[in-house]
GUKOLSE-929866 format. One record per residue (C-alpha): x, y, z; residue number from 1. Coordinates in Angstrom, 1 decimal. Layout:
BEGIN
       u       v       w    k
       X       Y       Z  NUM
...
// end
This chain:
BEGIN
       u       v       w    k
   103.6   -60.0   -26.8    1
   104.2   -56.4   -28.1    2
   104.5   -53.4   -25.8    3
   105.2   -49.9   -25.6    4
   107.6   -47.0   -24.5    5
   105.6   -44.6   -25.1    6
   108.1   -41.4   -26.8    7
   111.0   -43.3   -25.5    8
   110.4   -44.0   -29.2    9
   109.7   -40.4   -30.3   10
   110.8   -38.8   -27.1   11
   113.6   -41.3   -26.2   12
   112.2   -40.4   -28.0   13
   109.3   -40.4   -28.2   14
   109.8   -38.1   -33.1   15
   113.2   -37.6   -31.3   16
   116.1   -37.0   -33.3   17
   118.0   -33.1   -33.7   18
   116.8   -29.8   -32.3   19
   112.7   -29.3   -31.8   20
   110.8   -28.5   -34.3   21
   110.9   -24.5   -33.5   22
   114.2   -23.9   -34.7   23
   116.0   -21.3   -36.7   24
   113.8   -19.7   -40.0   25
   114.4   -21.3   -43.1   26
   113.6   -20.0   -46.7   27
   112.3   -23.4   -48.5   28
   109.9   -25.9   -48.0   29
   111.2   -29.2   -45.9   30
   109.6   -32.2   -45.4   31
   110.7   -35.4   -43.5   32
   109.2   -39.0   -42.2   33
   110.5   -41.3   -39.4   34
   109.8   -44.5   -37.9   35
   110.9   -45.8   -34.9   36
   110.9   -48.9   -32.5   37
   110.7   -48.4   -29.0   38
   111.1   -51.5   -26.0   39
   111.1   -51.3   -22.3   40
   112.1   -54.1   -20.6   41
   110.0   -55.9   -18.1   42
   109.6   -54.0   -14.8   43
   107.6   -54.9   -11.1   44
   104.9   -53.0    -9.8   45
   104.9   -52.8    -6.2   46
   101.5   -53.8    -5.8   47
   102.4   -56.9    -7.9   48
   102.8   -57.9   -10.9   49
   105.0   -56.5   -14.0   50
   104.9   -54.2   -17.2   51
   106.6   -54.2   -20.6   52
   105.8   -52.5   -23.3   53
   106.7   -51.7   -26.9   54
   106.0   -49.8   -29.7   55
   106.4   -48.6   -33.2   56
   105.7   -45.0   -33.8   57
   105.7   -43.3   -37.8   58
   105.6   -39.8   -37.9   59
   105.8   -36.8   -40.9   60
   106.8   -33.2   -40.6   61
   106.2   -30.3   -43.4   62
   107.2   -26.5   -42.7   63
   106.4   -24.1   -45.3   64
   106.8   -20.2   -45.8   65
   103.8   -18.8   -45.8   66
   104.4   -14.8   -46.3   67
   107.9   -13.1   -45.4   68
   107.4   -13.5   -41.8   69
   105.0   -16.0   -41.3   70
   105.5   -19.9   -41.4   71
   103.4   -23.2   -40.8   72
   104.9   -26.3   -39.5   73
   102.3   -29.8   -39.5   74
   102.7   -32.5   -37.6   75
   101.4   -36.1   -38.2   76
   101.5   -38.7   -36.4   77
   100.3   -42.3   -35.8   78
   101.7   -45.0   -32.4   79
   100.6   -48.6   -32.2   80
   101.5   -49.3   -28.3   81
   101.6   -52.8   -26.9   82
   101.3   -53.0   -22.7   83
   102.4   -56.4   -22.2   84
   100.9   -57.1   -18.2   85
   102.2   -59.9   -16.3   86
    99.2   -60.9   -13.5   87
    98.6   -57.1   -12.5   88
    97.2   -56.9    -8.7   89
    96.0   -53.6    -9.2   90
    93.7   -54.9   -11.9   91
    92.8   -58.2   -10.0   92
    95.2   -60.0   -12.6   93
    93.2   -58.7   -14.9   94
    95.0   -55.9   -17.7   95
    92.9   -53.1   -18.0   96
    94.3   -53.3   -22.0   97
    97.0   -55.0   -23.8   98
    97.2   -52.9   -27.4   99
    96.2   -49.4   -27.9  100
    96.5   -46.8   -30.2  101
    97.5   -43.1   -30.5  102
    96.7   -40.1   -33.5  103
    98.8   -36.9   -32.7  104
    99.0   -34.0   -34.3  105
    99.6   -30.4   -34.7  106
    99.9   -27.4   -36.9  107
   102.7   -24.4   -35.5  108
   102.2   -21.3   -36.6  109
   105.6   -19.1   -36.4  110
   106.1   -14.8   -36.8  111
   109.3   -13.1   -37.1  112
   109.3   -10.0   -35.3  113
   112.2    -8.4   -36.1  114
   115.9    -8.0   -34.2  115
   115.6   -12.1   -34.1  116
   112.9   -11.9   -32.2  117
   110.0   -14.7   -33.2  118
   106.5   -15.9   -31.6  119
   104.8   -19.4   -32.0  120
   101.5   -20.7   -31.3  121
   100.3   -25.0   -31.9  122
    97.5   -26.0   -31.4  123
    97.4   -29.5   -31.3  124
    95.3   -32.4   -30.9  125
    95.6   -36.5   -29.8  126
    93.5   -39.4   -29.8  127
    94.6   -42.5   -27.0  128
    92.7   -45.4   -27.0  129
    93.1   -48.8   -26.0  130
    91.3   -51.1   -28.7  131
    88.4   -52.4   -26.9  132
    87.5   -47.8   -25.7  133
    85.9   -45.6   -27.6  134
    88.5   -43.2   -30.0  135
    86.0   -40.3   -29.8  136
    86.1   -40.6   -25.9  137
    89.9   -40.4   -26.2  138
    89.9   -36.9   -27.9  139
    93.0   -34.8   -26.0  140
    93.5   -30.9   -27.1  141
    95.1   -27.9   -26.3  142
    97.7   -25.2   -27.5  143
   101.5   -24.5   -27.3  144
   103.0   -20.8   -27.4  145
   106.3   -19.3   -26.4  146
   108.8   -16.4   -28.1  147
   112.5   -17.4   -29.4  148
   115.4   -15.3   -29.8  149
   117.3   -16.4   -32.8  150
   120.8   -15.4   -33.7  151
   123.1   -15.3   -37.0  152
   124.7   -18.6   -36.2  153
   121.4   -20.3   -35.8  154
   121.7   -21.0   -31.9  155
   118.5   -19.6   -30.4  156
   116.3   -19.6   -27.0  157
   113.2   -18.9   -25.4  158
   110.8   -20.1   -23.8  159
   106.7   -20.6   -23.3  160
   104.2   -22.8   -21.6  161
   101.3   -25.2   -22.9  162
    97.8   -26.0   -21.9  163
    96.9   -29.2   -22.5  164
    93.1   -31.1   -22.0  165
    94.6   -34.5   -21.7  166
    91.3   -36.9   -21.8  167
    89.8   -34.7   -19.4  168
    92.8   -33.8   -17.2  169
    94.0   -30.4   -17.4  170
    97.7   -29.8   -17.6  171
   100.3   -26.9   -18.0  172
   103.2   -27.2   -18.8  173
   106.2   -24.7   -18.5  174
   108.4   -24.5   -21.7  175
   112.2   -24.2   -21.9  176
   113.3   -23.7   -25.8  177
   116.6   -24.0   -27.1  178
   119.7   -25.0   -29.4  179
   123.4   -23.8   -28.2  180
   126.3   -24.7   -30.4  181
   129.1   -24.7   -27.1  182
   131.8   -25.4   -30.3  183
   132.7   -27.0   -33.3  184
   132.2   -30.7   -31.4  185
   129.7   -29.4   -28.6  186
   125.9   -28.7   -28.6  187
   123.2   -28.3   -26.0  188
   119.8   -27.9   -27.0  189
   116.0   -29.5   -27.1  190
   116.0   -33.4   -28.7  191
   112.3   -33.8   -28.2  192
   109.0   -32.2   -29.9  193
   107.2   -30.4   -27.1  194
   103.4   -32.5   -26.9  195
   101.1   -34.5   -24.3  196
   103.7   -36.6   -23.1  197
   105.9   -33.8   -22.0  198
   108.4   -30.9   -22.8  199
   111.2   -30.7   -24.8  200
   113.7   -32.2   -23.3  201
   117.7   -31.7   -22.9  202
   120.1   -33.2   -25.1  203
   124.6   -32.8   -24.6  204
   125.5   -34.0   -28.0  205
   129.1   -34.6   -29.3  206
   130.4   -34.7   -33.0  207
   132.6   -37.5   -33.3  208
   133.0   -37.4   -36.7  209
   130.8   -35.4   -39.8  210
   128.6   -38.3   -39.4  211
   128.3   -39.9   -35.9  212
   127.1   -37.7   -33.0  213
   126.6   -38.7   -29.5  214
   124.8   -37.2   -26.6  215
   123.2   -37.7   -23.4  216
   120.1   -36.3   -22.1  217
   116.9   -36.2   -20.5  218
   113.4   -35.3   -20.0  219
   109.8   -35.7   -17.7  220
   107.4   -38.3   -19.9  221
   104.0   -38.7   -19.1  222
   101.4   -40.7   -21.2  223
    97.5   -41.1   -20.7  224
    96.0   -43.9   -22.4  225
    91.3   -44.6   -22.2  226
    91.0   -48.0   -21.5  227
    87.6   -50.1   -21.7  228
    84.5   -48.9   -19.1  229
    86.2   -45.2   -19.5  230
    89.4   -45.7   -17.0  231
    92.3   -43.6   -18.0  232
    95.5   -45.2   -17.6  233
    98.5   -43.2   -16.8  234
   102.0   -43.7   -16.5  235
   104.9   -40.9   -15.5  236
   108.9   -41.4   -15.1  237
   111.4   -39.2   -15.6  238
   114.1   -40.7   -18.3  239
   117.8   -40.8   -19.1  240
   119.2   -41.5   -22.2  241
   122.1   -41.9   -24.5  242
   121.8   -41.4   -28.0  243
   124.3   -42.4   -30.9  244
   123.5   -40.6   -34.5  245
   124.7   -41.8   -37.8  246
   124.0   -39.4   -40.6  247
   123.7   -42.2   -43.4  248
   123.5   -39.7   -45.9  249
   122.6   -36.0   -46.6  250
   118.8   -36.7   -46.0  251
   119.3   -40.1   -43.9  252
   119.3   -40.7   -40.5  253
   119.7   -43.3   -37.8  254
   119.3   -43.0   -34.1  255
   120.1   -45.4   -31.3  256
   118.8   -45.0   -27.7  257
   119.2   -46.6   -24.7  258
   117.3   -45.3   -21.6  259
   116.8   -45.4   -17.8  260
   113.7   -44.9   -16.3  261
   113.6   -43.6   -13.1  262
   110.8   -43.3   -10.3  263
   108.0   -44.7   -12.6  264
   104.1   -44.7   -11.2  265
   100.9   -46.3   -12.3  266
    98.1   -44.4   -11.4  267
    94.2   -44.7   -12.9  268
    90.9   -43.1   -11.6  269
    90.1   -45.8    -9.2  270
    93.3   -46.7    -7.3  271
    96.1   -44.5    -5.5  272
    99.1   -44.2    -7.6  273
   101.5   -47.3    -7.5  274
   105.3   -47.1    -7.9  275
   107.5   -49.2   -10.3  276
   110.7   -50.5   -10.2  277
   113.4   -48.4   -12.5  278
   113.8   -50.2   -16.0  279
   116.0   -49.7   -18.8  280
   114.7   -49.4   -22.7  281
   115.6   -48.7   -26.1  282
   114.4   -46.8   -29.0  283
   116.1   -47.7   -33.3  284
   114.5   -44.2   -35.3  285
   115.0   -44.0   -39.1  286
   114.4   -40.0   -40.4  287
   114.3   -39.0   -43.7  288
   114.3   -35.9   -44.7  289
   113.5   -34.5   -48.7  290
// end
């Protein structure tokens, strides 16, 4: 059976390839669509039982110039997530869902101020459902903002916080924004999209040639799925990861991930939160860009 690590795929990402989105200005119109395949491997829940999960995420990005200062950045994107249960106690061996599915997007608008000085604001929206709960009932919204200093050499940072109505739970969360080019081999900077399941991120990546990079990273993942009779399922974990790049061609990437998971809990609106055993995962994202 299928099942799903969450944005280990975009974020491990989890949608998780270079710098996030709110990088340096650009003068033309880009556009780019990725797909990725995300597995976890089979982990125990102290309770009892075990989870895996996969997934398969596609995504699209568009940025546009909208006046001499002003740009718009959309977002699109569609995860089919498989929770593969193995005799759950929590759920008297019952799993609350097996397949579920989740609609994300947002639209980021983006000012230059002047002196390299820029303000964003996304608002953004999600739908999380397993497939036997209601996708209205799912509906998650809320809005990101935060100011950037950008510099000639295109490394920038900033920083900004989110508010975030996450099927009914309300969240804030603090925002750290940045890409540093250390050297010519050396970079530090964001390798995940800011959204529901989390921050940005941070990403040590390493040019080993033109076309192969390598880094290691991390971030704090947390996913909120409505299962049947209105129970929201929730996972959190905080993940390592490293990543190899291969820059197939000009406008073609491919990204390998490996992750560890570390301190993962289970928690719904009927039963205390339940720990789970650390797991390792992977994630295989293909981005094109045009």
């Amino acid at each position: 059976m299928m099942k799903q690590t969450g944005k280990l795929a975009a974020a491990l990402a989890l949608a998780m390839t270079a710098s996030v989105a709110v990088a340096a200005p650009q003068t033309e119109p880009t556009y780019s669509v990725s797909l990725t395949r995300g597995i976890s491997a089979d982990t125990d829940i102290d309770n009892g039982g075990q989870l895996g999960r996969q997934s398969w995420q596609l995504g699209a990005r568009g940025n546009w110039k909208l006046a001499p200062s002003w740009r718009l950045s959309a977002n699109l994107g569609v995860d089919w997530l498989d929770w593969d249960w193995k005799m759950p106690q929590q759920y008297n061996q019952q799993a609350p869902f097996d397949s579920a599915r989740r609609y994300h997007g947002n639209l980021m608008f983006s000012h230059q101020l002047g002196n390299g000085w820029s303000v964003m604001a996304a608002p953004t929206l999600q739908f999380a459902y397993a497939n036997d709960a209601s996708l209205a009932d799912s509906k998650s919204y809320g809005v990101m903002a935060g100011a950037m200093r950008h510099y000639a050499n295109g490394n920038y940072w900033g920083g900004g916080g989110a508010y975030f109505n996450d099927i009914g739970k309300a969240r804030f969360l603090p925002l750290v924004l940045f890409n540093w080019q250390i050297s010519d081999k050396w970079r530090l900077g964001n390798p995940l999209m800011p959204d529901f399941s989390g921050g940005a991120g941070i990403e040590l990546a390493y040019s080993l040639t033109p076309a192969l990079q390598w880094g290691i990273g991390s971030s704090k993942n947390t996913e909120r799925v409505l299962a049947h009779d209105q129970q929201v399922v929730e996972l959190s974990e905080w993940r390592l990861f490293s990543r190899v790049g291969w820059n197939i061609t000009s406008a073609t990437a491919l990204n390998f991930y490996l992750g560890y998971s570390m301190s993962p809990d289970l928690k719904d609106g009927e039963h205390a939160a339940v720990d789970m055993d650390n797991y390792v995962s992977g994630a295989l994202q293909l981005r094109y860009r045009f």
